[in-house]
C-alpha positions, 0 to 999 in steps of 0.5 A: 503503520508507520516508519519510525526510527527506534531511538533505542537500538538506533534501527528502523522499524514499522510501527502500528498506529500506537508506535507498538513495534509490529515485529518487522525491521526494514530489512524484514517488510517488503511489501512490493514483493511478499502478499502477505506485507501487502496485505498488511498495507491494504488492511491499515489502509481500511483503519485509515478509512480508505476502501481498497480496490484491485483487479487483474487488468492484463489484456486490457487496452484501456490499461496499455494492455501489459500492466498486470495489475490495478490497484485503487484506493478511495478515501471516505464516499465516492467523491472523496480522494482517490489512488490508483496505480498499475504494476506487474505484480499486485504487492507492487500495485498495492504499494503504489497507490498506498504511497500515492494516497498517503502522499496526495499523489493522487 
């Protein structure tokens, strides 16, 4: 899924990857905070041939202890590129290492 901006109505929607409208304006798509959204990023990820890891890392020192959760995204084998971010909610991590594979932040 995509921004794009609907030359229509002049609005901006999320698009899957053929332009079909998926139903949610930006006002409507919060994937930082509703699972569910997050989970639309995890599996449109997958479409785009990256795997998706996450784990529950609060505690952990490794991590800084206080971070929530992991996330990690890695595109084709084990030597290909990969994404990973820590946040407090798991939506917030998704998106993060979604951002950062898709940006090559990673």
């Amino acid at each position: 899924m995509e921004w794009s901006t609907d030359h229509v109505d002049d609005s901006d929607s999320w698009r899957d990857k053929n332009y079909k409208y998926t139903g949610f304006d930006v006002k409507d798509f919060a994937p930082t905070t509703d699972i569910s959204q997050a989970f639309q990023v995890v599996e449109r990820m997958r479409e785009d041939g990256w795997r998706v890891y996450f784990s529950n890392v609060d505690g952990c020192p490794v991590f800084g202890g206080n971070c929530g959760w992991m996330a990690e995204m890695q595109k084709g084998d084990v030597e290909g590129p990969e994404a990973t971010a820590h946040s407090n909610t798991l939506p917030m991590a998704i998106c993060k290492a979604a951002y950062k594979a898709k940006t090559d932040k990673a």
